[in-house]
C-alpha positions in Angstrom: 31.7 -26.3 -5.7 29.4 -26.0 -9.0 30.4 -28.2 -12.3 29.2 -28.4 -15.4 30.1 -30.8 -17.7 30.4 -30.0 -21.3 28.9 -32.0 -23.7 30.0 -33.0 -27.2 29.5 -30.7 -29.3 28.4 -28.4 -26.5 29.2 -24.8 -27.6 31.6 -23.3 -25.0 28.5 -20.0 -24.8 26.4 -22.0 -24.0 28.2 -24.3 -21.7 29.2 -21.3 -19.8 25.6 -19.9 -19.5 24.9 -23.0 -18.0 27.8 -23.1 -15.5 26.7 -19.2 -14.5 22.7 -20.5 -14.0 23.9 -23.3 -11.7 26.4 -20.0 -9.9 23.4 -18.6 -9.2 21.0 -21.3 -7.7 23.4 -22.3 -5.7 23.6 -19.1 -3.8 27.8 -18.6 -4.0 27.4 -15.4 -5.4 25.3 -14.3 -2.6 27.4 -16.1 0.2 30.7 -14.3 -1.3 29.1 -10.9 -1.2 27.8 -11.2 2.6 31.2 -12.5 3.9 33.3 -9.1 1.8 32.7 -7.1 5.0 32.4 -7.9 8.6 28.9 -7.7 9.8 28.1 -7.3 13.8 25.8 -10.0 15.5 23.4 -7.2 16.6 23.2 -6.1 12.6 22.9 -8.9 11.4 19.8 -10.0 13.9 18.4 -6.9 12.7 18.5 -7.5 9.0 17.4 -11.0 9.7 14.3 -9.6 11.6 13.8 -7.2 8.9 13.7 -9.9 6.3 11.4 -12.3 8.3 8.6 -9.1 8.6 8.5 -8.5 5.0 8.1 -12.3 4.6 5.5 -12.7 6.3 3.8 -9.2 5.3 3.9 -10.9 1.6 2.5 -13.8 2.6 -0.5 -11.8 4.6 -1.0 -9.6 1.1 -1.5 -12.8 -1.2 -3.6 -15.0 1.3 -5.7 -11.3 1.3 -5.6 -11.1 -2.5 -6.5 -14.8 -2.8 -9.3 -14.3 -0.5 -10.8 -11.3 -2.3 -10.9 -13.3 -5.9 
């Protein structure tokens, strides 16, 4: 669970932007969206495999860049 603790004289506005920052690093936003809807094994192997292939495409692309400067 994310905290933020509110200093003195902390403005609530920005004490709230900083409790929304840490939302989002943490990855709970993300987690709540994949659990709304059931997603099959066989799916979700498939996105997985999906993801994995365009990580690694990105990382051929930039060692090629790197290599051409």
């Amino acid at each position: 669970m994310t905290q933020v603790v509110v200093k003195p004289g902390e403005d609530i506005d920005q004490a709230l932007r900083r409790f929304k920052k840490a939302v989002m690093n943490s990855g709970i936003t993300k987690e709540a969206r994949m659990h709304e809807r059931y997603e099959k094994p066989s799916d979700r192997k498939r996105r997985e495999l999906k993801a994995a292939i365009r990580k690694i495409q990105r990382a051929r692309a930039k060692a090629a860049q790197k290599d051409r400067d």
